[in-house]
C-alpha atoms as a printed R data frame, in Angstrom:
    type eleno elety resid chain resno       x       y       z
1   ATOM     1    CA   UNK     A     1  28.805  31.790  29.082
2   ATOM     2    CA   UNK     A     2  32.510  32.357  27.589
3   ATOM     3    CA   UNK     A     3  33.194  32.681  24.249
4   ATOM     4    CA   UNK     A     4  34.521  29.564  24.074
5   ATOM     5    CA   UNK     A     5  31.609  27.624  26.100
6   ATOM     6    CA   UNK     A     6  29.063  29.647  23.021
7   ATOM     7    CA   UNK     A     7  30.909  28.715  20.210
8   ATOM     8    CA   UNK     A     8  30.825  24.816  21.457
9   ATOM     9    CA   UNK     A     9  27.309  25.093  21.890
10  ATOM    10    CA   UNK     A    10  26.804  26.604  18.537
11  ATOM    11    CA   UNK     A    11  28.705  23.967  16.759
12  ATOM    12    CA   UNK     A    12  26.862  21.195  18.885
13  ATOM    13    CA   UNK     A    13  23.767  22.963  17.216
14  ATOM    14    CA   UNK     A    14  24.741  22.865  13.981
15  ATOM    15    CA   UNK     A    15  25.884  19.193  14.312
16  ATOM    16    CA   UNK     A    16  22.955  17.968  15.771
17  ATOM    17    CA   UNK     A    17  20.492  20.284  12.892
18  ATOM    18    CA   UNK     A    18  22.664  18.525   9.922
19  ATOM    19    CA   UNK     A    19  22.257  15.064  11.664
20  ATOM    20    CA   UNK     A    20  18.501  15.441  11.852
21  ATOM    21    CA   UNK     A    21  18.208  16.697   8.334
22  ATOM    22    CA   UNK     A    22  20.097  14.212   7.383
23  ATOM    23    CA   UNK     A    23  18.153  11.306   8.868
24  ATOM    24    CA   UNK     A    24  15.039  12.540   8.114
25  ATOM    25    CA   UNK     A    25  14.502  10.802   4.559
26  ATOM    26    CA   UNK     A    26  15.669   7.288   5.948
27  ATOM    27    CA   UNK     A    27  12.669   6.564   7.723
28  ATOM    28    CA   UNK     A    28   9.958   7.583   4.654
29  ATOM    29    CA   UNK     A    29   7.847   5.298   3.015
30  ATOM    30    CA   UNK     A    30   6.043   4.598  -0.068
31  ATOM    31    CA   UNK     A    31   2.658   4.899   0.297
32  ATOM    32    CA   UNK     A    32   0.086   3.747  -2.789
33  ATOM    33    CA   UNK     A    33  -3.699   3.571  -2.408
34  ATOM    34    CA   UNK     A    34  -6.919   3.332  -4.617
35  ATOM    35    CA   UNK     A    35 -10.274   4.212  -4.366
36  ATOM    36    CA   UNK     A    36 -12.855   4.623  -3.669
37  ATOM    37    CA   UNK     A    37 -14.021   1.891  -5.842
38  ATOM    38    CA   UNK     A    38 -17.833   0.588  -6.298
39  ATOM    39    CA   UNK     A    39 -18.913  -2.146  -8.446
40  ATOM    40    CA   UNK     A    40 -22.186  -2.166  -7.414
41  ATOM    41    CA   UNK     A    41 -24.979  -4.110  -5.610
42  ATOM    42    CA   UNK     A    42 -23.614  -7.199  -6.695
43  ATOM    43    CA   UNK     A    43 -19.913  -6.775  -5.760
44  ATOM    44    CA   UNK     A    44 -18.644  -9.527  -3.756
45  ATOM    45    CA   UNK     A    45 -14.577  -9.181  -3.593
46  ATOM    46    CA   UNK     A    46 -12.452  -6.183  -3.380
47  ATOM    47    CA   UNK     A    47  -8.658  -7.058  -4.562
48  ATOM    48    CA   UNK     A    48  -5.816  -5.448  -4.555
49  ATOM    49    CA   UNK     A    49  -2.539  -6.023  -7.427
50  ATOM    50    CA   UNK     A    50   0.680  -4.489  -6.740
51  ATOM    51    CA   UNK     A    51   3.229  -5.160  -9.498
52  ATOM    52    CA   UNK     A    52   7.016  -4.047  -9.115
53  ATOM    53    CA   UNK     A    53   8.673  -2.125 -12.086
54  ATOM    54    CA   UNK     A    54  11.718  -1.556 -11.071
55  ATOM    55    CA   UNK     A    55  14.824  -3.286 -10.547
56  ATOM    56    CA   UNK     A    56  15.313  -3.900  -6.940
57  ATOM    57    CA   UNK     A    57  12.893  -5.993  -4.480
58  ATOM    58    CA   UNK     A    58  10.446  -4.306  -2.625
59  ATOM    59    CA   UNK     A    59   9.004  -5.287   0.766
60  ATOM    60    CA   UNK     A    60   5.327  -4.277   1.538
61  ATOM    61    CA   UNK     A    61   5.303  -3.701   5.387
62  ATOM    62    CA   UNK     A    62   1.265  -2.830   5.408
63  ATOM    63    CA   UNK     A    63  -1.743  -4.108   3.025
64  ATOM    64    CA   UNK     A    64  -5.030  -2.627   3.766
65  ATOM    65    CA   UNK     A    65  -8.628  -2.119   2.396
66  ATOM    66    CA   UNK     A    66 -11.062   0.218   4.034
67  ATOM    67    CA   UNK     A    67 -14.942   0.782   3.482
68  ATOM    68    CA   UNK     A    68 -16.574   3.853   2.283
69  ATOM    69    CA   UNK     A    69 -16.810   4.645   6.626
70  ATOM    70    CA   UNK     A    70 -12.862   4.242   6.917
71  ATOM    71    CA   UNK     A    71 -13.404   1.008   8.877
72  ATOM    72    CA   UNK     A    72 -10.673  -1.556   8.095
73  ATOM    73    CA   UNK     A    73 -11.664  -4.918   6.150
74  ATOM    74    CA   UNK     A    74 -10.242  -8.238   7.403
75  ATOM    75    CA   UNK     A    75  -7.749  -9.271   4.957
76  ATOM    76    CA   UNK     A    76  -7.468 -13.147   5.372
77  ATOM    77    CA   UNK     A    77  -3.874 -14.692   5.482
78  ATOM    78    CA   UNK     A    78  -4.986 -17.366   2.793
79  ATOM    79    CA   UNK     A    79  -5.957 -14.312   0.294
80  ATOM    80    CA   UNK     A    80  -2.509 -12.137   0.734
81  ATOM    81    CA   UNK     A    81   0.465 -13.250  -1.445
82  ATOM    82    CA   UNK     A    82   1.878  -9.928  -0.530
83  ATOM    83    CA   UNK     A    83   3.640 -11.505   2.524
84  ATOM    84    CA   UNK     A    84   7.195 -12.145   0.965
85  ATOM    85    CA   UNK     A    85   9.579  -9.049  -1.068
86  ATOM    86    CA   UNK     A    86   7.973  -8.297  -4.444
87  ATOM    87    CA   UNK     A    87  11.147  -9.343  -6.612
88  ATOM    88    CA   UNK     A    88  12.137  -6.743  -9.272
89  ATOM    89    CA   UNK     A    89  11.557  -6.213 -11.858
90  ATOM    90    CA   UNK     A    90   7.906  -8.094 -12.904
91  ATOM    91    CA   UNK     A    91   7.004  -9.071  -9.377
92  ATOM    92    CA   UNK     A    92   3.594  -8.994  -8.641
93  ATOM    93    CA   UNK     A    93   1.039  -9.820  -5.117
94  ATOM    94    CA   UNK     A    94  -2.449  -9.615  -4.489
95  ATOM    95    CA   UNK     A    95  -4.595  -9.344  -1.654
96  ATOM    96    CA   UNK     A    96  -8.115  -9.709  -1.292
97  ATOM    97    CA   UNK     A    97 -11.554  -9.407   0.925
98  ATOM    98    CA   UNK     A    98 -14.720 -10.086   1.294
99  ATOM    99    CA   UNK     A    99 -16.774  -7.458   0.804
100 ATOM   100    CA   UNK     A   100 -20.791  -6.752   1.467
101 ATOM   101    CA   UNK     A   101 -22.583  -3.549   1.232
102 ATOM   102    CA   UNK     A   102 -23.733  -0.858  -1.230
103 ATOM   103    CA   UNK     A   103 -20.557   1.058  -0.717
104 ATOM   104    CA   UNK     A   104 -17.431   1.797  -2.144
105 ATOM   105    CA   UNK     A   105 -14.152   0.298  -0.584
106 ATOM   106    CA   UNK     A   106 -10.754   1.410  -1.035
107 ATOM   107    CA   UNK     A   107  -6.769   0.130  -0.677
108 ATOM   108    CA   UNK     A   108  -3.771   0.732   0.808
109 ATOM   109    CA   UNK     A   109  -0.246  -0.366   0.008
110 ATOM   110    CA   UNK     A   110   2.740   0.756   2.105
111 ATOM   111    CA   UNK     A   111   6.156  -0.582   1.778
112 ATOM   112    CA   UNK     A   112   9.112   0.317   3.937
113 ATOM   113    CA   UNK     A   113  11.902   0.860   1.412
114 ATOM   114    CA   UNK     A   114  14.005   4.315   2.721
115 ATOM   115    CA   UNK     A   115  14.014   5.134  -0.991
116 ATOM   116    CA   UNK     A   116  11.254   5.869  -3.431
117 ATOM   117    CA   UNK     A   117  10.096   3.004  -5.366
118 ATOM   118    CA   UNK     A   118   8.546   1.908  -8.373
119 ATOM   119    CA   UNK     A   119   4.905   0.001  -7.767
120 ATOM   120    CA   UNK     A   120   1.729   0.062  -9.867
121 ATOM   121    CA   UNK     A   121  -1.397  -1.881  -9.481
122 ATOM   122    CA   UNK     A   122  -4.648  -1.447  -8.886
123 ATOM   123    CA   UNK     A   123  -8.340  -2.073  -6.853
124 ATOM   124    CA   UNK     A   124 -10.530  -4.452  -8.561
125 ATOM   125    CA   UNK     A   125 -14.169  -4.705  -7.331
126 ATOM   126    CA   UNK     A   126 -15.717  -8.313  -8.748
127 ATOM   127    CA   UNK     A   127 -18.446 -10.654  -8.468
128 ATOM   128    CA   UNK     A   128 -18.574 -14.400  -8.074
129 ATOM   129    CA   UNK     A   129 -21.652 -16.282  -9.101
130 ATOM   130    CA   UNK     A   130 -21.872 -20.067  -8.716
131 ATOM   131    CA   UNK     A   131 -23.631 -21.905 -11.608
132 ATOM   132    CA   UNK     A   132 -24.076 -25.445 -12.025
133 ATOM   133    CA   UNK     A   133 -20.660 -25.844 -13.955
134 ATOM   134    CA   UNK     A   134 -18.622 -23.938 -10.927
135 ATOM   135    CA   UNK     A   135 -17.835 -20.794 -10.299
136 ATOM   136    CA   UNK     A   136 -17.485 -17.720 -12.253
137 ATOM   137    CA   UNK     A   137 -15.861 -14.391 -11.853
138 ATOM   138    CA   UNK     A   138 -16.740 -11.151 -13.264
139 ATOM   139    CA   UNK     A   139 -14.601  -7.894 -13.144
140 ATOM   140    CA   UNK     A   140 -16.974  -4.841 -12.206
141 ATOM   141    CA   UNK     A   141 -14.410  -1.964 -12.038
142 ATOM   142    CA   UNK     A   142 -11.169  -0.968 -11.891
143 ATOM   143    CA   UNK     A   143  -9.159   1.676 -10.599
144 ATOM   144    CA   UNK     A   144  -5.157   2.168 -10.387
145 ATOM   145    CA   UNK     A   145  -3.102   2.711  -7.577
146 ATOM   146    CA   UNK     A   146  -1.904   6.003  -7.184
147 ATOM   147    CA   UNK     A   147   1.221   7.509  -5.451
């Protein structure tokens, strides 16, 4: 190879390094999860609150909840507000399941912004018992999301 031909391929190198490097960052995202969380034998509903702090709108690309075996729980569309950009700042979403078992569950939040962003919230393991006035809802426990 000529001198010429090796300092074109060098250059092409060093281009195509930068470029990567550059790149790199613009596909990352966010990732927030809690858990494991147990509230019990008489847990009946795992939800999970994500609230925005920060000053731009944030869309959450994946919502998930896992059992203590890693198995994904069915999140159903009518219990996931989490759909549509959290607005910022004070925007909030929840989504829930159904959940059955001695075992802890746990949640996932990812959102697709290419730059870091500012979410909170947290798991919340509760109970519904039905009495002859309705329904009532007790909190069990609690754990924040975590980054």
């Amino acid at each position: 190879m000529s001198k010429r031909g090796l300092h074109l391929y060098k250059r092409l190198a060093v281009t195509t390094l930068t470029a990567l490097i550059g790149l790199g960052g613009a596909a990352q995202a966010d990732i927030h999860a809690a858990g494991p969380v147990f509230g019990g034998t008489t847990q009946t509903v795992l939800s999970c609150r994500v609230f925005n702090f920060g000053t731009v709108a944030v869309s959450i690309t994946n919502r998930q909840i896992y059992d203590s075996l890693g198995n994904l729980v069915t999140v159903a569309p009518s219990n996931d507000t989490c759909v549509a950009p959290l607005a910022g700042p004070g925007g909030s979403c929840a989504y829930a399941a159904v959940i059955t078992g001695n075992q802890p569950y746990s949640c996932r939040v990812i959102d697709g912004s290419p730059t870091p962003t500012n979410l909170s919230g947290a798991a919340e393991v509760s109970t519904s018992t039905v009495t002859s006035t309705g329904t009532s809802t007790e909190v069990l426990t609690v754990l924040p999301l975590t980054h």
